[in-house]
C-alpha positions in Angstrom: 3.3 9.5 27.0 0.4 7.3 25.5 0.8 4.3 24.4 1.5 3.5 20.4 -1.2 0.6 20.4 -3.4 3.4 22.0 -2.5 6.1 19.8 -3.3 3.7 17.0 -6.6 3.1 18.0 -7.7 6.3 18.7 -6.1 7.3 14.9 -8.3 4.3 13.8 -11.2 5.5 14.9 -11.0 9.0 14.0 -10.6 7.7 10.5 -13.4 5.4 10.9 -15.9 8.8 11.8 -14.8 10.6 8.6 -14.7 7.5 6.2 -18.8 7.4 7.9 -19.1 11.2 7.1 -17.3 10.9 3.2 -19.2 7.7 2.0 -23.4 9.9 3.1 -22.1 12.8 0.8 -21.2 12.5 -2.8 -19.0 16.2 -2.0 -17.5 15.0 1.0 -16.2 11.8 -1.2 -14.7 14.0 -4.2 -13.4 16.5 -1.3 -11.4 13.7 -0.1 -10.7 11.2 -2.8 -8.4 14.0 -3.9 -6.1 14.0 -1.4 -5.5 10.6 -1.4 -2.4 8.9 -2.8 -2.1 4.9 -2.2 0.5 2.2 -1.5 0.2 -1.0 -3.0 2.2 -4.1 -1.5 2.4 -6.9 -4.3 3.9 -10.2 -2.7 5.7 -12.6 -5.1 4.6 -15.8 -5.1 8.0 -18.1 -3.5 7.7 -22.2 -3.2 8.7 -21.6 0.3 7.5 -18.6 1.9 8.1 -19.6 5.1 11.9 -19.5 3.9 11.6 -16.5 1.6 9.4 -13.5 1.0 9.6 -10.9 -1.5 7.4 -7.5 -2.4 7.2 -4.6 -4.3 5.6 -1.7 -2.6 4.3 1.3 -4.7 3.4 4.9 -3.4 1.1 7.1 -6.0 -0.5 10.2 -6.2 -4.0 10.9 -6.1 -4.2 10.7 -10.0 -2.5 7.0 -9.7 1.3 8.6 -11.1 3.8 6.4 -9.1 6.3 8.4 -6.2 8.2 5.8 -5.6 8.9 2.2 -5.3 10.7 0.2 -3.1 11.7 -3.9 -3.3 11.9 -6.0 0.2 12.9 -9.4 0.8 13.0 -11.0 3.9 14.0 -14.2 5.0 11.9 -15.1 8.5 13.8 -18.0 9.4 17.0 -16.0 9.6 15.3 -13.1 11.0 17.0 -10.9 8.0 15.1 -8.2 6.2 16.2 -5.4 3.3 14.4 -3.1 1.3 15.8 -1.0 -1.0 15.1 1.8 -3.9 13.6 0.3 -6.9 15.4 2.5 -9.8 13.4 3.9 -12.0 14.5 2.1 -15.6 14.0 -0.9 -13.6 10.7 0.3 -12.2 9.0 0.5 -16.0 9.6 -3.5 -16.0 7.3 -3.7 -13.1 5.1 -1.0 -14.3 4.5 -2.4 -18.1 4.1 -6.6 -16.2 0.9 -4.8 -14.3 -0.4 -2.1 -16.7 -3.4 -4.2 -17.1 -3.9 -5.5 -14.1 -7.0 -4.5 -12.2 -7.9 -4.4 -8.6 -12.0 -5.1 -7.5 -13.2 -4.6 -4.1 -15.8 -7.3 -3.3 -18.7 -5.3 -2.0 -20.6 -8.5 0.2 
């Protein structure tokens, strides 16, 4: 059986060859834009984050609706680490602190 670093790499560039492909073709782009859902990690900032570290991680649909959502903390030092369900009355917390908030690639 291959290799999981191999495997990886091989799935790496097989995604590499069609992102090429999508971004010559403004049909290719919409063809597969569509299909897309996202995860979003967003670390909270900790005095100590060697001690502590803390995320939110969201998974969308294609038309940016939120799946799911799941908290993690994880303390390196100790080598301990949990994630768990964020429920959904507490997810629209989250989701009204970032309704504004903006992501921009930096195209350089």
């Amino acid at each position: 059986m291959p290799d999981i670093n191999e495997l990886a790499e091989k799935k790496l560039k097989s995604r590499v060859r069609k992102i090429k492909k999508v971004n010559k073709s403004d049909e290719e782009k919409e063809n597969f834009f569509v299909q897309l859902g996202a995860s979003v990690e967003i670390f909270f900032p900790n005095k100590k984050p060697e001690e502590l570290s803390d995320s939110l991680i969201l998974w969308t649909t294609p038309e940016g609706k939120i799946t799911d959502a799941e908290y993690s903390y994880e303390e390196p030092e100790n080598e301990q680490f949990v994630q768990m369900p964020v429920p959904e009355k507490d997810l629209k917390a989250f989701v009204e602190a970032f309704k504004d908030f903006k992501l921009e690639f930096d195209s350089d």
